[in-house]
ROMIMAR-108835 format. One record per residue (C-alpha): z, x negated, y. Coordinates in steps of 0.001 Angstrom, whole numbers, plus 500000, padded with zeros to 6 digits. Example, Ala and Ser with C-alpha at 12.3 -4.5 7.8 and 13.67 -1.06 7.14 Angstrom:
// residues 2
507800487700495500507140486330498940
This chain:
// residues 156
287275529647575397287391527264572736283918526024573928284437525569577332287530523255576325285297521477574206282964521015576708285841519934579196287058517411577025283262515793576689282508515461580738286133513865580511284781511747578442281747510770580175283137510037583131286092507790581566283259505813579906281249505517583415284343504929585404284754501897583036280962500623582785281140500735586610284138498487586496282765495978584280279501495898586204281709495062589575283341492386587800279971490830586390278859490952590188281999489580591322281627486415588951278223486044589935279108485857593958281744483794592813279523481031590982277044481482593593279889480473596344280990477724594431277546476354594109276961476547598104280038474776598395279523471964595577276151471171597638277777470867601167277570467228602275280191465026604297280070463490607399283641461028607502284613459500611107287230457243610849289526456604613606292401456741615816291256459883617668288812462384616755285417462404618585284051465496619648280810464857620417280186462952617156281510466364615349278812467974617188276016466250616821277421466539612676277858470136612849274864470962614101272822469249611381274747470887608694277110468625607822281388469513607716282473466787609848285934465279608040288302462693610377290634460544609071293182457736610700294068456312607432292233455516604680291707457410601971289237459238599743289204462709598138287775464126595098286244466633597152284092464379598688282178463258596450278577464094598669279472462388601517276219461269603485277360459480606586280328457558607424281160456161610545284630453885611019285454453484614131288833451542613715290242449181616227290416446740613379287268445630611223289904444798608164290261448591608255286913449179608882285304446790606361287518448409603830286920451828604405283084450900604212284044449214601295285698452243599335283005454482600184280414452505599302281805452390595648282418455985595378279676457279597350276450455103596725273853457593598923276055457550601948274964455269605441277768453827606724277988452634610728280944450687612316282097449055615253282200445225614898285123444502617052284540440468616754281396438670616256281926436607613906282535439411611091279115441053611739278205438927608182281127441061606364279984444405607716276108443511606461277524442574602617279662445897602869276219447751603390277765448798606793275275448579610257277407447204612636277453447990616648279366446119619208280086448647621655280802452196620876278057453670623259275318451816621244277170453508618028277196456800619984273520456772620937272963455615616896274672458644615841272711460991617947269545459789617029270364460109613474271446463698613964268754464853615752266484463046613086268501464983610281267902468551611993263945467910612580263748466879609290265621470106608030263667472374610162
């Protein structure tokens, strides 16, 4: 009798002990998915359209090559996005443009930047601001999907 409790009390044991190893090892995998998440999502790059109304097609074209497509109407910058790779302004006024160009450009030195030049004779700004300039917005358009379907050959 006195054995068999003995015995009880040692598989009690043993199975506390594994119940709690097994915990530990979830946890360890759970940190691991969890750094492995954050590294995914430290590597994802930007795409910023800036503008009075968002542009589906332009999202698309983004999407599709991998990139998370952000729109803005002000601007503004984020610590988030710190690996933006394309940014297109397409602002009714090239003061806002310029200077969205501008801030990017100083925060984000690997990203191309595109804009509408909405008069003529600022196309000089735009080129000091790193920015390639279009006059219309279908040239700008037809830019943008050229780039895009560049970017996915070049991933595939």
């Amino acid at each position: 009798m006195l054995r068999d409790f003995l015995l009880l009390i040692i598989v009690a044991g043993g199975f506390l002990y594994g119940l709690k190893l097994m915990g530990t090892f979830d946890s360890f995998l759970a940190q691991q998915h969890s750094e492995k998440k954050r590294e995914a999502e430290k590597k994802k790059e930007y795409a910023v359209i800036f503008g009075s109304r968002e542009e589906p097609e332009l999202k698309q074209w983004f999407e599709s090559a991998g990139f998370e497509v952000l729109f803005i109407d002000e601007i503004q910058m984020q610590k988030e996005w710190k690996d933006v790779r394309y940014v297109v302004a397409l602002g009714g006024s090239d003061v806002d443009n310029l200077s969205l160009c501008s801030l990017f450009r100083k925060t984000c030195p690997k990203a191309e930047f595109y804009s509408i030049c909405n008069e003529r004779a600022v196309r000089k700004l735009y080129r000091q601001a790193g920015a390639i300039s279009f006059f219309s917005r279908e040239d700008l358009m037809q830019r943008m999907e050229l780039i895009t379907l560049g970017h996915e050959a070049g991933a595939a």
